[in-house]
C-alpha positions in Angstrom: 213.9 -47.8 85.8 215.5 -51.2 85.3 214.4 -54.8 84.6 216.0 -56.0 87.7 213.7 -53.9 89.2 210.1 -54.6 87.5 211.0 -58.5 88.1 211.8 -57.8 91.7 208.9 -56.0 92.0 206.7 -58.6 90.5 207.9 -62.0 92.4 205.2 -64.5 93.0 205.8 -65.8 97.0 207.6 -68.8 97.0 204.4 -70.8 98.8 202.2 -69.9 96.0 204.4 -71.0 93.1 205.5 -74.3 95.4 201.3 -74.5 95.4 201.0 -73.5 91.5 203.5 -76.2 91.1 201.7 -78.7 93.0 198.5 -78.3 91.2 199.9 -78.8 88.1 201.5 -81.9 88.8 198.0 -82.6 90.2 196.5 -82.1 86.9 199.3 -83.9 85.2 199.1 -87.1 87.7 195.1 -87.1 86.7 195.5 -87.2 83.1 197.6 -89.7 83.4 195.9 -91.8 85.9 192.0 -91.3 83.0 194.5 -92.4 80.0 195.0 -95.4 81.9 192.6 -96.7 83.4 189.1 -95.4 81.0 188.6 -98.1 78.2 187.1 -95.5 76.2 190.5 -93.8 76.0 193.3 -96.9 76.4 193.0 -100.1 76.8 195.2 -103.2 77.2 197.1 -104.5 74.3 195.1 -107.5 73.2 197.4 -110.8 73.5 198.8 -113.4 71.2 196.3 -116.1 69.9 196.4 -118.9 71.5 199.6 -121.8 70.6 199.1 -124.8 67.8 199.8 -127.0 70.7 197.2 -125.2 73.1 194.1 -125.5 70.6 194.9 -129.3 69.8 194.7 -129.6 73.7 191.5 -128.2 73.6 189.8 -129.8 70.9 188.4 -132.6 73.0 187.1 -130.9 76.3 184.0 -129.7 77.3 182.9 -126.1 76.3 181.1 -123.3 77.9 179.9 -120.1 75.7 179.0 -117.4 78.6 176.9 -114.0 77.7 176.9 -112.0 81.0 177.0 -108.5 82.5 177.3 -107.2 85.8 175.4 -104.6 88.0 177.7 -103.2 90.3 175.1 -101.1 92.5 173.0 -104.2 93.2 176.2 -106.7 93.3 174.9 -108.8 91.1 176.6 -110.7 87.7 173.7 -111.9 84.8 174.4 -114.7 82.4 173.6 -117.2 80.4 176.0 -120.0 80.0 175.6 -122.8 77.1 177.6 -126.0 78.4 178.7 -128.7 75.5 179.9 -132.2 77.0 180.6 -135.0 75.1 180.0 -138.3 77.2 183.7 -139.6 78.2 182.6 -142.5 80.3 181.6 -146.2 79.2 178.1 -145.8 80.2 175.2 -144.0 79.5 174.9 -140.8 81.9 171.3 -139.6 82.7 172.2 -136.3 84.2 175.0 -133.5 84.2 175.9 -132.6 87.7 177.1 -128.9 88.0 179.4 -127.0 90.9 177.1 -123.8 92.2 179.7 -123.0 94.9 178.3 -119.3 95.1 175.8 -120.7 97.1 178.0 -121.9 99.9 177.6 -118.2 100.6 173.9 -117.7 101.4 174.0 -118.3 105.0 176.4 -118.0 107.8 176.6 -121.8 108.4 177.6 -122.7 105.1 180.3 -119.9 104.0 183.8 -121.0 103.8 184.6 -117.2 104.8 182.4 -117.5 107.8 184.8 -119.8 109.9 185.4 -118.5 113.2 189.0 -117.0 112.1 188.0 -115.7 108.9 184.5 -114.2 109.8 185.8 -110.8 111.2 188.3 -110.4 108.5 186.3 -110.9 105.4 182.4 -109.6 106.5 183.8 -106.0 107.8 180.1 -105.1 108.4 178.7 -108.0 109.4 177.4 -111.1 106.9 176.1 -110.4 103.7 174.5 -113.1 102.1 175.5 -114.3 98.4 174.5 -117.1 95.8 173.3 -118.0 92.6 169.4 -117.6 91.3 168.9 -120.3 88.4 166.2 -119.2 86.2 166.4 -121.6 83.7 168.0 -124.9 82.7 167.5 -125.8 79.4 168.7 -129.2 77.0 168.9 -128.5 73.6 165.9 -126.0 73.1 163.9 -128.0 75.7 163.4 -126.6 79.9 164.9 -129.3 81.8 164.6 -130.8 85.6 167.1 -129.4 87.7 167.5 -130.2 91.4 170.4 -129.5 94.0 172.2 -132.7 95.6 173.1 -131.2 98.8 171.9 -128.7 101.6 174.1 -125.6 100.9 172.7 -125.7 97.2 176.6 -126.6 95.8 175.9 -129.4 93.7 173.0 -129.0 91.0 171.9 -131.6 89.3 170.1 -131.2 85.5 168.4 -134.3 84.4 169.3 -134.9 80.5 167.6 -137.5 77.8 170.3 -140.8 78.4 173.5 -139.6 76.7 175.5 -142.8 75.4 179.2 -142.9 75.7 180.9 -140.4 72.9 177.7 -138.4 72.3 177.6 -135.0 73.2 175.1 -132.6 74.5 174.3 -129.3 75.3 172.5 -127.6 78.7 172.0 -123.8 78.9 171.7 -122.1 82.2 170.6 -118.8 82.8 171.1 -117.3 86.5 172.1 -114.4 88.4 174.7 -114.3 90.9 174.5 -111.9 93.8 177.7 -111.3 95.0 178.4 -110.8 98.7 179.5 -107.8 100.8 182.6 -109.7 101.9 186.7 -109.7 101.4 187.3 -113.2 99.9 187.9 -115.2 96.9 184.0 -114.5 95.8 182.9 -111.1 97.2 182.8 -107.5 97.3 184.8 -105.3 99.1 186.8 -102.0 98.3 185.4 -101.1 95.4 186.7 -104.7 93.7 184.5 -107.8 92.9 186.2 -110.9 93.2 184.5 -114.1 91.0 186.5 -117.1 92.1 184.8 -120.7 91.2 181.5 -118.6 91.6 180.3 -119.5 88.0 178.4 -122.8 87.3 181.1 -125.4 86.4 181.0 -129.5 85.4 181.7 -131.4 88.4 184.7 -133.7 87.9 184.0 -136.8 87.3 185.3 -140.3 89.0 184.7 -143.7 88.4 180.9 -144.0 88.0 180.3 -141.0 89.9 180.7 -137.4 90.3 182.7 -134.8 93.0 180.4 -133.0 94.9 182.0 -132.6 98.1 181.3 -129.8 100.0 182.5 -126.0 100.2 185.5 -126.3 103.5 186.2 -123.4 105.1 190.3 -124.6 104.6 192.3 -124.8 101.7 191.5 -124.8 97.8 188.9 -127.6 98.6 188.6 -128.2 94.5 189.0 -130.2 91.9 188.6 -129.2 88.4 189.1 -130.7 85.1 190.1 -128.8 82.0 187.5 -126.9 79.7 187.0 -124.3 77.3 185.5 -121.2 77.8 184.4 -118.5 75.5 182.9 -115.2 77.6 181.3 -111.9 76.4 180.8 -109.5 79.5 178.9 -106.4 79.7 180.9 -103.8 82.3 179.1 -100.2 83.2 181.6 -97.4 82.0 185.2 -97.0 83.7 184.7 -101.1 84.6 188.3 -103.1 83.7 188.5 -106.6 84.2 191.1 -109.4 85.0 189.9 -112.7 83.8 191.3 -116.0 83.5 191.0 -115.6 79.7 192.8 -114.1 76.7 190.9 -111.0 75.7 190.3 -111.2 71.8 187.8 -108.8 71.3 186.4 -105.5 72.6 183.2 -104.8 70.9 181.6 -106.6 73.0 184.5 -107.2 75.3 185.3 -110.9 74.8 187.5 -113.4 76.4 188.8 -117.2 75.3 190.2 -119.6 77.6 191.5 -122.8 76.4 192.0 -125.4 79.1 191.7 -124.1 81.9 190.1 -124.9 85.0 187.1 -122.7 85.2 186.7 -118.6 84.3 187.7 -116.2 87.2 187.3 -112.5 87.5 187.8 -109.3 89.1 186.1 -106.2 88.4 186.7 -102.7 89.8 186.3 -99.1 88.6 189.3 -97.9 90.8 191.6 -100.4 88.6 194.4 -99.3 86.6 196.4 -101.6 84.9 200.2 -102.2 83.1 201.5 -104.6 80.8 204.7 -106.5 79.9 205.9 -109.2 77.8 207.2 -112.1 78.9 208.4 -114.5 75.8 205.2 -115.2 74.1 202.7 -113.9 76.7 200.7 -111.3 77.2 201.3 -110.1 81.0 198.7 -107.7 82.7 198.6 -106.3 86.0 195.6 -104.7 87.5 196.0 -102.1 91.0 194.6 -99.3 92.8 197.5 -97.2 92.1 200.1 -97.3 88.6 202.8 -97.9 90.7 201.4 -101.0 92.4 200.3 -102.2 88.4 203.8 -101.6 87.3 205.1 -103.2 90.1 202.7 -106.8 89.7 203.4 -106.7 86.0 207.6 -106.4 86.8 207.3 -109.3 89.1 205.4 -111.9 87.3 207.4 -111.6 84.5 210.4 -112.2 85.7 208.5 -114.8 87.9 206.9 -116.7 84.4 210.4 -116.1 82.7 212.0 -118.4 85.6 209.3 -120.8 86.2 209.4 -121.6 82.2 213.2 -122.3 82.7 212.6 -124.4 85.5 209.3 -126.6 84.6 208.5 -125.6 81.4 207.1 -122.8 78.5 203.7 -120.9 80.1 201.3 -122.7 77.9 198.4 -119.7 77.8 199.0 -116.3 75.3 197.8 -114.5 78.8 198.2 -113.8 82.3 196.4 -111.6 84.6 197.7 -110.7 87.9 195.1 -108.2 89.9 194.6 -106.8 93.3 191.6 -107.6 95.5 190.8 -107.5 99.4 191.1 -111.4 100.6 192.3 -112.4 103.7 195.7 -114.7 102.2 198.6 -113.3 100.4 197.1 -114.6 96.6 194.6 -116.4 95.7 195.0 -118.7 92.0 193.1 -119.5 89.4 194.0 -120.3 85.7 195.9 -117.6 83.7 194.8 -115.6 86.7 195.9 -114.7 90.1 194.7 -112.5 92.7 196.9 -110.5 95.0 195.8 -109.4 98.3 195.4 -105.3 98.4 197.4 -105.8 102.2 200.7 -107.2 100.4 200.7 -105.2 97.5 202.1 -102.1 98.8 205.1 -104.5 100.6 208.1 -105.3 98.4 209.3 -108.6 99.5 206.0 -110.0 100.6 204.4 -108.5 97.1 207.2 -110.5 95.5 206.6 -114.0 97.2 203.0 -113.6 96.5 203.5 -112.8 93.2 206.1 -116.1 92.7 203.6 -118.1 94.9 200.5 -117.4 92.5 202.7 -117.8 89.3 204.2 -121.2 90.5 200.5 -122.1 90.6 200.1 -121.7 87.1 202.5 -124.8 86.7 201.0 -127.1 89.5 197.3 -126.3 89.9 196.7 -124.6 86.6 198.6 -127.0 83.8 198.8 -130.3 86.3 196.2 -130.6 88.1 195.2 -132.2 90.6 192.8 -133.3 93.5 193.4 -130.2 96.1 190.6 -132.1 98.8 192.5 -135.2 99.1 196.4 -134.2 97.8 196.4 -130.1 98.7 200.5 -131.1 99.0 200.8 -132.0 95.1 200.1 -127.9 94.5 200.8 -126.4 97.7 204.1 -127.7 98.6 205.5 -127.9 95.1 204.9 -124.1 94.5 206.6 -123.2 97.9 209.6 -125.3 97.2 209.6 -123.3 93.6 209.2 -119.9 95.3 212.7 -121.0 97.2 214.2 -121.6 93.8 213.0 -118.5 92.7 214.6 -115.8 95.4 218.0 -118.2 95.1 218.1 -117.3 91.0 216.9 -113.4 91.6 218.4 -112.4 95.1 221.1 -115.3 95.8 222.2 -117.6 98.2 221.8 -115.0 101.2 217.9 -114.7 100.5 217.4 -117.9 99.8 218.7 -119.5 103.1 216.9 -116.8 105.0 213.7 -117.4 103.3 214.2 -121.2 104.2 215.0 -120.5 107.8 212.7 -118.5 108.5 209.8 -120.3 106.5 210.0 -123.6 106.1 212.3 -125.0 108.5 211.0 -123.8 111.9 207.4 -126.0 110.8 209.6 -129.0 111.5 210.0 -128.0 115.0 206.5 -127.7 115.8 204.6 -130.5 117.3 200.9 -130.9 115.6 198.0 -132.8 116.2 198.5 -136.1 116.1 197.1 -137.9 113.1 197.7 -135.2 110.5 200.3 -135.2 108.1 201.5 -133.6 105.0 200.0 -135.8 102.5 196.0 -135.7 104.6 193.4 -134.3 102.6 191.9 -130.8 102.9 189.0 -132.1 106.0 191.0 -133.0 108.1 192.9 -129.6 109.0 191.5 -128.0 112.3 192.3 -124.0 110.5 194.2 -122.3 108.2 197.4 -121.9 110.3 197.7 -125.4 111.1 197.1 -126.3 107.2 199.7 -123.6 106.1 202.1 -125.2 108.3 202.1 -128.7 107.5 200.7 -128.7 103.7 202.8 -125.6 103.0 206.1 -125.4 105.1 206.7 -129.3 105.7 205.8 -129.9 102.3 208.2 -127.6 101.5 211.0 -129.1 103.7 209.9 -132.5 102.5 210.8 -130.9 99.0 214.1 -129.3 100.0 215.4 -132.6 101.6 214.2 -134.7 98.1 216.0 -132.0 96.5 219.0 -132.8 98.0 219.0 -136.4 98.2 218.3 -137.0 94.7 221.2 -134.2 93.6 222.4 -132.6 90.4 219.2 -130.7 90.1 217.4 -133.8 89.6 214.3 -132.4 91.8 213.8 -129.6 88.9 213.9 -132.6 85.7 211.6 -134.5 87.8 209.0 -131.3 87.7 209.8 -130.5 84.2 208.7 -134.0 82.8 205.8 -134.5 85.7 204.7 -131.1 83.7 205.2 -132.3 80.3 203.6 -136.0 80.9 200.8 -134.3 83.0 200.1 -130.6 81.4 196.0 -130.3 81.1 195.3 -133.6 83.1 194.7 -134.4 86.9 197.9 -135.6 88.7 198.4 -138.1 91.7 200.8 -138.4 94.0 201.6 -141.9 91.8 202.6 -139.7 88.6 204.7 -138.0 91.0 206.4 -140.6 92.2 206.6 -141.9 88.6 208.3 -138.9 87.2 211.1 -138.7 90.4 211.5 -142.1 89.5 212.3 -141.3 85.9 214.5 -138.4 86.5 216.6 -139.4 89.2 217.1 -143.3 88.8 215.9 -144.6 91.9 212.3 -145.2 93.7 211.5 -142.3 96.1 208.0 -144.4 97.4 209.9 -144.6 101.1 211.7 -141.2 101.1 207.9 -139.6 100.2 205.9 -142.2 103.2 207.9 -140.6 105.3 207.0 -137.3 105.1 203.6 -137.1 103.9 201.9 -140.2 105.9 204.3 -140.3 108.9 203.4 -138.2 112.1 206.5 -136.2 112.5 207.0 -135.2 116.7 208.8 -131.7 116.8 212.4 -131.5 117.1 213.8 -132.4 113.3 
């Protein structure tokens, strides 16, 4: 008897070993995918402390030291968040006003994600009710009157002993947010929570008064000033988090964000995550799937690696990019953007999201400015730098057909008469309409600057509005100030003409 024969004899079927194969590539997948994404096991490299320049930015803003956890079976997030503010104004203040925009969500009448276009898309089962419980206001070690300053509970006011100009004081609010069943900036849905401007924040201030305007159901309808925030969060086991923060600690898990306009974060248990460097940041991308992480992470940094050529160095040691169920391609927030779960899977639309969101950490993020009454100064600018972008990574054939087939055909639509590029955020009738004119013509309006001014002038122009502006709240004057700067001549007439002249169809 022969070998040839025993091993003949033996032979597994070919469908078994094809299925013994399978399972262990199975197994081999799954120890992979709980190396990745259990924090007990791995976790993500912690970033680069924060720049010389970043911390002197910081030293005079206010400053908000957060201790909170969240409850994922009852959607709620506890915390208690000590503000100091030091007096800025030339008069004595008598209270702090603070934006509770959680509790836009506690009825249907009030949610931004209840509009009629958006309802069916973000509350899948119906409307699920969200908002914010204070429990206690405190100043100093003493309780404090608080009251809100507006029906939909968005603007709290917390009466303080008169605070003269340069003195500083401190108010500590404990409250618990319950987070809604619902696919949107703040909500619940698909296993991820999304906390977009749901945390108690300084209004901004103006004048001799303060922003409170309300939550619209259009647009970014924000504006935020600079701040410092120091978190500590409590996550149940197999929790990761994307936060608008540099994670410098994690025992307890603990996150610093210098200037930046408010503290955002996602939360999931299904989240695994991948990292890259980009120059001196720390670039991590959270996703269902490793492939969609390594993916994210790939894209925004090549995407801050361009941007920093074009406008200026990323001024934060971190950047989180994470996956969530909302109903637009991205959503931003400082050192943080969201990607919808719908584009994520999609290679070119992943891509524009991606450039999209990290153009916003240039104009939103480091210049800021007042997205109720100028949503162009963000909005347009970052499409016009997402054009840029696909020229420098896929060429001049990508490039003209992103601009044909997204920006230009907006200057062949007629709109309602009366809104323009440069209207603020209240006047939009819904989101399409908004996207075409704030987005796309602003766009166009950019393109046609770019090539009247010439020579790359446009790009100088954004590279010193970032420098002069960086941490501060633009206007469309600064603008102007900086093209003027850049490209020698006055660009008032050029800009009246697209953003407060009604343009006809036809261009």
């Amino acid at each position: 008897m022969s070998n040839a024969r025993i091993k003949r004899g033996f032979r597994v079927p070919l469908r078994i070993r094809n299925l013994g194969l399978a399972l262990l590539a199975l197994i081999a997948a799954a120890v992979i995918w709980l190396a990745t994404r259990d924090p007990a096991l791995t976790t993500p490299a912690l970033p680069a402390l924060a720049s010389v320049e970043l911390r002197q930015e910081a030293e005079a803003l206010a400053s908000y030291d957060v201790r909170a956890s969240f409850q994922p079976e009852r959607r709620t997030f506890t915390a208690r968040e000590r503000v100091t503010y030091t007096n800025a104004s030339g008069w004595a203040l008598d209270a702090l006003y603070f934006r509770t925009y959680a509790n836009a969500f506690a009825s249907r009448e009030t949610s931004p994600a209840a509009s009629s276009e958006l309802f069916e898309l973000c509350y899948k089962k119906g409307f699920s009710p969200g908002g914010i419980t204070i429990v206690s206001a405190l100043v100093g070690a003493e309780p404090a009157k608080w009251s809100y300053e507006d029906g939909a509970g968005t603007a709290l006011k917390v009466e303080i002993p008169p605070l003269a100009p340069g003195e500083s004081i401190s108010v500590t609010l404990t409250y618990t947010i319950l987070i809604p069943e619902c696919a949107y900036r703040f909500g619940m849905s698909g296993g991820i929570a999304a906390l977009h401007n749901a945390l108690p924040t300084l209004a901004a201030r103006e004048g001799g008064g303060w922003r409170l305007e309300p939550y619209y159901p259009i647009g970014d309808p924000f504006i935020s000033e600079c701040a410092n925030w120091r978190v500590e969060l409590t996550l149940p086991d197999g929790w990761l988090a994307a936060a608008s923060g540099a994670r410098i600690a994690d025992s307890p898990l603990t996150y610093e964000a210098l200037a930046v306009r408010g503290f955002t974060l996602t939360l999931s248990d299904r989240y695994v995550y991948a990292q890259e460097i980009s120059g001196g940041t720390t670039i991590t991308a959270y996703a269902t799937t490793m492939g969609a992480a390594r993916a994210l992470a790939r894209e925004a940094s090549t995407a801050i690696k361009a941007f920093g050529g074009m406008f200026g160095e990323y001024p934060w040691p971190s950047y989180d990019i994470a996956v969530a169920d909302i109903p637009f391609g991205g959503m931003e927030s400082s050192a943080l953007s969201i990607i919808s779960a719908a584009v994520a899977g999609d290679s070119a639309a992943r891509m524009r999201a991606v450039a999209h969101e990290t153009a916003h950490q240039w104009f939103h993020a480091a210049v800021g400015n007042d997205e109720l009454r100028e949503p162009w100064l963000d909005e347009a600018l970052c499409v016009y730098a997402v054009a840029q972008y696909i020229k420098i990574e896929k060429g001049d054939a990508a490039y003209n057909d992103y601009v044909e087939t997204e920006i230009e055909p907006s200057m062949r639509i007629t709109i309602p008469r009366g809104v323009t590029i440069g209207s603020p955020v209240e006047l939009f009738a819904n989101w399409g309409e908004y996207r075409t004119i704030v987005y796309e013509r602003g766009a166009s309006m950019m393109l046609g600057l770019s090539e009247a001014m010439g020579d790359g002038k446009l790009n100088e122009a954004l590279a010193l509005y970032v420098k002069e502006e960086k941490f501060g709240v633009a206007n469309r004057a600064a603008f102007m100030d900086a093209l003027k700067r850049a490209g020698g001549s006055d660009w008032e007439g050029f800009l009246v003409d697209y953003l407060d002249t009604y343009i006809i169809g036809g261009w």
